[in-house]
Residue, then its C-alpha position, 0 to 999 in steps of 0.5 A: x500500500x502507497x499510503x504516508x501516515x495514514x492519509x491518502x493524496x487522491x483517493x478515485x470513486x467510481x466503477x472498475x471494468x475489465x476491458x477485452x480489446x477486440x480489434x477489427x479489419x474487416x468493417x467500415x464506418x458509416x456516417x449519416x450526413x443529417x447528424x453527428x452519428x457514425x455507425x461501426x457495420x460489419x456483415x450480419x448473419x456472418x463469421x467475421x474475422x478478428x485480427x486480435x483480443x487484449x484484456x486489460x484489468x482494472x479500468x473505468x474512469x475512476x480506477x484510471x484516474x487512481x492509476x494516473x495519480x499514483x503513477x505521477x507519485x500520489x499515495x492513492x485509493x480506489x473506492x469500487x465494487x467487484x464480484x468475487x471472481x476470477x476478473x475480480x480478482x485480476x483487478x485488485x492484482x492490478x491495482x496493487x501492481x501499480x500501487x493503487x491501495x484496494x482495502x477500500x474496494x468492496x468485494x461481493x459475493x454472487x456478483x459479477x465484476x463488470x466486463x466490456x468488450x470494446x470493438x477497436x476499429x481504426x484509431x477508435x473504438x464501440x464500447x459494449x457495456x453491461x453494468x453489475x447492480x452493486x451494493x454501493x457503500x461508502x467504506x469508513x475513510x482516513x484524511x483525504x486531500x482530493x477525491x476524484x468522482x466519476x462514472x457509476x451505474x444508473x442506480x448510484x443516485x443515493x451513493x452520492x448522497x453519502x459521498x456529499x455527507x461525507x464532503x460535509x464533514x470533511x471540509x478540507x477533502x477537495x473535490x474533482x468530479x469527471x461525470x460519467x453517462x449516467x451523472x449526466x443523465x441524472x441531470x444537474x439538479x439532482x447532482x446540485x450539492x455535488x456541483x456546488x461541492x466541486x473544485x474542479x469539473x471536467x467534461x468534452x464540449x458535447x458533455x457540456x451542452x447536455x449537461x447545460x441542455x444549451x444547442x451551439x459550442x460557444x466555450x465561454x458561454x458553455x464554460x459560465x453556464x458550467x461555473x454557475x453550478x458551482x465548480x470553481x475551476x471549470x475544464x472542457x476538452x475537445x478533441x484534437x481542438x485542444x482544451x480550454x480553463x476556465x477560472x477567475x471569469x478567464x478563458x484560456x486554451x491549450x493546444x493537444x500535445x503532438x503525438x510522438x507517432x500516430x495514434x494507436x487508439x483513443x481509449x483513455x485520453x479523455x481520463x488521462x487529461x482530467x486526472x493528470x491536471x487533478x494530480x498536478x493540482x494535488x501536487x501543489x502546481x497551479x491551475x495553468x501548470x497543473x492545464x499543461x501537464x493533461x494533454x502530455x499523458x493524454x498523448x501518450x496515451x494513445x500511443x498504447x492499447x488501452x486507458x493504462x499502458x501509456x500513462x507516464x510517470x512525473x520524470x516522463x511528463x516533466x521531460x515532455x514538457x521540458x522539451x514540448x515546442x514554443x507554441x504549446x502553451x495556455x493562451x488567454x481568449 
């Protein structure tokens, strides 16, 4: 255990999967040129060849946030469930590799630890996702600096109500909260105290406008309309445009980190961007130094196959940016 008197820098809460990467040749992309959607196709009522299958344990927006941190030099904890089963176990095996306490994940009995297969095309990917109804509880917790809140299942709406007591009684406990699909779902109302409560929030530009139920990406309004809810520092990424911070009524951008070699797939680089800004700011830097570092793991990231294999640790980062060219950097907009 990566603990220092007891207490935990980042301590993650949310779901933990098992990701089994099933990489397709044989299929196509189909995009409808009335909206947004692209369809993967592949043949119906055929035997369709794979070219290969990659497991990879212990993923999920929360468990890769832990994994980042901890790797970035953290003493970190992961909150989640899992069934008491050989998957189960492979994750807890994982985590402990990379030294990611586990007292705090819950293991059920007669449950099934959540298992995705993930359809890898191209540089992207179609996630199959099936979530196990689990328990959640909120194991009795030491001092904690950060807590990084991301997705859960569609029947977690009374968890956070724990997570907000908690919150209550530990005013010094800073909270980062990256929302999964069904926190967006739940819709900003219900989730208030949590919005209220944050330090720091991040999403995409598409997250942005269904949370806000505003049509149109225009970041400023997007960012404000986010604040107002009650975060302090607001982050919205978007894709190869870069991200933006919004903090003190200030926009600022920063460019992606260029890729070292092509991208091999995108899995992850939305969670490496979150919490590598999150452990920056748990490691005293600034929100501007804390924006710089997200884009670098993000990069490096997709170098790999899966959210994990790519994330650096604080001597790679610094590297990176001690030698990123002159234009990447935040600017003020």
């Amino acid at each position: 255990m990566n603990e220092k008197e007891g207490e935990i820098d980042l301590l993650a809460i949310g779901d933990i999967v098992i990701d089994a990467f099933i990489k397709l040749n044989d299929a196509h992309v189909h995009c409808r040129i009335d909206t947004d959607a692209c369809e993967l196709c592949f043949r119906f009522g055929d035997k369709v060849p794979y070219e290969s299958v990659t497991v990879v344990p212990a993923v999920g927006n929360s468990p890769n946030a832990a994994v980042s941190a901890s790797r970035l030099g953290l003493n970190v904890g992961l909150v989640a469930s899992i069934g008491n089963d050989k998957h189960g176990n492979d994750c807890l095996e994982s985590l402990k590799n990379e030294k990611v306490t586990t007292e705090y994940i819950a293991i059920e009995k007669d449950k099934i630890t959540n298992y995705h297969y993930v359809l890898w095309y191209d540089i992207d990917r179609t996630i199959l996702i099936k979530h196990t109804e689990f328990e959640y509880k909120l194991p009795k917790l030491p001092k904690i600096s950060w807590i990084y809140l991301s997705s859960l299942a569609e029947h977690s709406l009374p968890y956070h109500l724990a997570i907000i007591e908690f919150l209550k009684n530990h005013p010094e406990t800073k909270l980062a909260f990256q929302p999964g699909t069904f926190q967006i779902k739940f819709g900003a109302e219900k989730l208030k105290e949590i919005y209220a409560r944050t330090e720091i929030f991040f999403c995409n530009l598409e997250e942005a406008e269904k949370i806000l139920g505003i049509e149109g990406k225009d970041v400023l309004t997007l960012s404000k309309g986010l604040m107002a809810l009650g975060p302090k520092i607001v982050c919205i990424s978007d894709g190869p445009n870069g991200a933006y911070l919004y903090l003190n009524d200030e926009l600022w951008k920063i460019p992606i980190y260029p890729d070292i070699a092509p991208p091999l797939e995108r899995t992850g680089a939305g969670d490496a961007f979150s919490s590598t800004i999150t452990a920056g700011l748990a490691l005293g830097k600034s929100p501007l130094e804390a924006f710089a570092w997200g884009p670098v793991n993000s990069m490096s990231v997709v170098q790999k196959v899966g959210a994990q294999a790519g994330l650096l640790s604080r001597e790679k980062l610094e590297e990176y940016l001690k030698n990123a060219p002159a234009n990447y950097k935040a600017n003020r907009i």
